[in-house]
C-alpha positions, 0 to 999 in steps of 0.5 A: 500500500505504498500508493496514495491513493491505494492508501487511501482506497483502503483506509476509506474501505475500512472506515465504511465497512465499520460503519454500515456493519456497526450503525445500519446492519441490526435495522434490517432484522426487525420484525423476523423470527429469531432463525431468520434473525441468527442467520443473519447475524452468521453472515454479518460476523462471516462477511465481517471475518472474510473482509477482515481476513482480506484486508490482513492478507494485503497487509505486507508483513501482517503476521510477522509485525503483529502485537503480542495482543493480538496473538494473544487473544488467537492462541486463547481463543484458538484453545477455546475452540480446539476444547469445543472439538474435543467436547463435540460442540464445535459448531455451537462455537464458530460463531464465538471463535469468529468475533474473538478473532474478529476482535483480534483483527481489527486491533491489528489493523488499526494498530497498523494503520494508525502507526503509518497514517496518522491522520487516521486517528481523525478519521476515526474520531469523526466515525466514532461521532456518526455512529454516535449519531446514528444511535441517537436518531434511532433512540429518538424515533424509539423515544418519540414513538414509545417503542421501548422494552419492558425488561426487568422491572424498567422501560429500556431502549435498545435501539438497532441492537435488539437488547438494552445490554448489548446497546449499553456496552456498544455505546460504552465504548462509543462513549469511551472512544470520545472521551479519549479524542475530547482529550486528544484533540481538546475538542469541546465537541466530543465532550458534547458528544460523550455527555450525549452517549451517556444519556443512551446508557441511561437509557439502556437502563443498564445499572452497571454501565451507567455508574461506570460511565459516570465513573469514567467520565469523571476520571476524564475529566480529572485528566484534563490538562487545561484546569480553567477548562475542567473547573469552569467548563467540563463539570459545571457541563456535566452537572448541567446535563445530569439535571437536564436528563434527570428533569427529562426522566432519562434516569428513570430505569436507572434510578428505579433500578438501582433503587431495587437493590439498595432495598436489599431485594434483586430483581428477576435479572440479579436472581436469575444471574445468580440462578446461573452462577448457582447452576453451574457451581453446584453441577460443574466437574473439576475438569470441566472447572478446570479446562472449560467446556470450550467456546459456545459449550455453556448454552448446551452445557446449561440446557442438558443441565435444566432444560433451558434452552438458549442462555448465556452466562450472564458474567464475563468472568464466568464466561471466562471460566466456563468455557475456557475453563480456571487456568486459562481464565486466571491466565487472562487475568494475569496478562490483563493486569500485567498489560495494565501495570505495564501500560501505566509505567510507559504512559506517565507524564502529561502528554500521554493523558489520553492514552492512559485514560484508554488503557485504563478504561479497555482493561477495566471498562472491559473487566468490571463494567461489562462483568454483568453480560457477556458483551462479546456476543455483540459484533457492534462492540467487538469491532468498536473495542477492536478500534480502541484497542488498536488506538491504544496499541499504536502508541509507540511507548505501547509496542508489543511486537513478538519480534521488535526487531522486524517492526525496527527494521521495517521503520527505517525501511519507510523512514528511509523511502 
């Protein structure tokens, strides 16, 4: 790709597929039935995969130059399906395989072309806000028309995605996403921007990831490097919009949710959660325990187990658990906070503000926030926190190549061109 315009071609090739699969392709699935709808979600993550896979084939050098993450996330989730053969569920498991290495793709992709086209980063900055933007009209039509779901005891919208939960985590990393360009940039338009995604997680009424946002939006807002901008701006803004959305009832599920637990009582979602967690603990083999049911084996697992049909495991981490099994599990969580710990000590100083706002949102965002569903489910999220991770990556004090010296020498070779 060393042609403009072939750069170009490409980088715009991208920016689109992201966008038609991420704000348009859940519109077309109202009103089918739920074969017709799995289907199609099969071709959205197979087209997606193979348009992932080419883009990675014309690559030069892909695989040699490629970050520890990335295989990382292949080998884990390469184990996960090899168990899932052993086991005999191998076709209850391509679609999981193929999001986790979906995941691991776009990271790449954007790690490369973020490192060879700066520019690139604008351009993402803008396909963060349309998507945003998408989101919100199709809220707003659902808000005008009362076209909201009556799910766990509060009115929820889930615009194109089907499900409250899997809207919330998509636009958490929307939201996180505008966060990092607002201190990148120092743009008050994605503030603007990410005040607005916050509004869609309230209503999502998704407890744990509107609190976490609030959360984050605050640490921001702590990373500000202008300190007349933080105090005078950023949060009399925020408590501005917090009351707006509270005087316009888009708190409300939230709120009433929440309310449901600080009485001490969890609602039909907090007791069937632990409903699974219950099932499982009590009716799990060591070696099941141990190496895991493999990818896509809980659903058969917990219907062989209580006759339910179709239920996921509600918890990232016994997710996690369940399918990779403990030892890959802790070894996940080890290499997630060593990742942390060692992003930390490269991103100290002012300048890097942005970045270890990401850093610390993509491991904790993704391990505390989302803990309360299983957000890989959803392609949306999977190619959004693809892109963040691949922001993040391509920060030259985040390299993480398997062999430094190749990406070293491929360096000069451009700098030299």
């Amino acid at each position: 790709m060393n042609d403009f315009h072939q750069q170009k071609l490409v980088l715009n090739s991208f920016l689109l597929f992201v966008l038609v699969v991420c704000a348009f392709s859940g519109s077309f699935v109202e009103g089918l039935e739920d074969s017709a709808v799995s289907l199609y979600r099969a071709g959205i993550i197979s087209g997606s995969l193979l348009f992932l896979l080419v883009f990675a084939v014309f690559t030069p050098g892909f695989l040699a130059n490629s970050s520890k993450v990335f295989w990382f996330v292949v080998i884990l989730a390469s184990y996960g399906f090899l168990v899932a053969i052993y086991s005999d569920t191998v076709v209850s498991s391509l679609s999981t395989y193929f999001r986790l290495i979906i995941f691991a793709l776009v990271s790449e992709i954007v790690r490369r072309i973020c490192l060879s086209e700066r520019e690139f980063l604008v351009r993402l900055s803008w396909l963060f806000s349309a998507l945003l933007c998408v989101s919100l009209v199709i809220v707003i039509q659902e808000y005008l028309s009362g076209e909201t779901q009556f799910l766990n005891g509060a009115l929820r919208h889930d615009a194109n995605l089907s499900s409250p939960i899997g809207f919330s985590a998509y636009i958490f990393a929307l939201f996180v996403g505008l966060l990092f360009f607002w201190l990148r940039f120092e743009s008050f338009l994605f503030f603007v921007l990410s005040l607005a995604a916050l509004a869609l997680i309230f209503l999502s009424g998704t407890r744990s990831v509107s609190v976490v946002s609030g959360a984050f939006l605050l640490f921001a807002i702590v990373l500000k490097r202008d300190p007349v901008s933080k105090v005078f701006v950023s949060l009399p803004l925020t408590i501005l919009g917090l009351f707006f959305m509270y005087k316009a009832g888009l708190l409300n599920s939230v709120v009433d949710r929440i309310g449901s637990l600080a009485g001490g009582s969890l609602d039909a979602s907090g007791s069937f959660r632990m409903y699974i967690v219950d099932i499982y603990a009590s009716n799990a083999t060591v070696s099941e325990v141990l190496f895991g049911f493999g990818l896509g084996g809980f659903y058969g697992w917990f219907e062989a187990q209580t006759g339910m049909p179709d239920v996921a495991p509600h918890f990232e981490l016994l997710w996690l658990v369940s399918e990779f099994g403990l030892i890959a599990a802790l070894i996940y969580v080890f290499v997630a906070l060593s990742f942390f710990l060692f992003g930390v000590s490269r991103l100290l100083g002012e300048s890097m503000r942005p970045y270890l706002f990401l850093l610390t949102a993509v491991v904790f965002g993704h391990m505390s926030t989302l803990q309360l569903a299983n957000p890989f489910y959803f392609y949306q999220f999977v190619l959004v926190y693809g892109i963040l991770m691949g922001i993040l990556l391509s920060n030259e004090r985040m390299a993480l190549n398997i062999w430094p010296q190749i990406r070293k020498a491929g360096t000069s070779g451009a700098q030299t061109s």
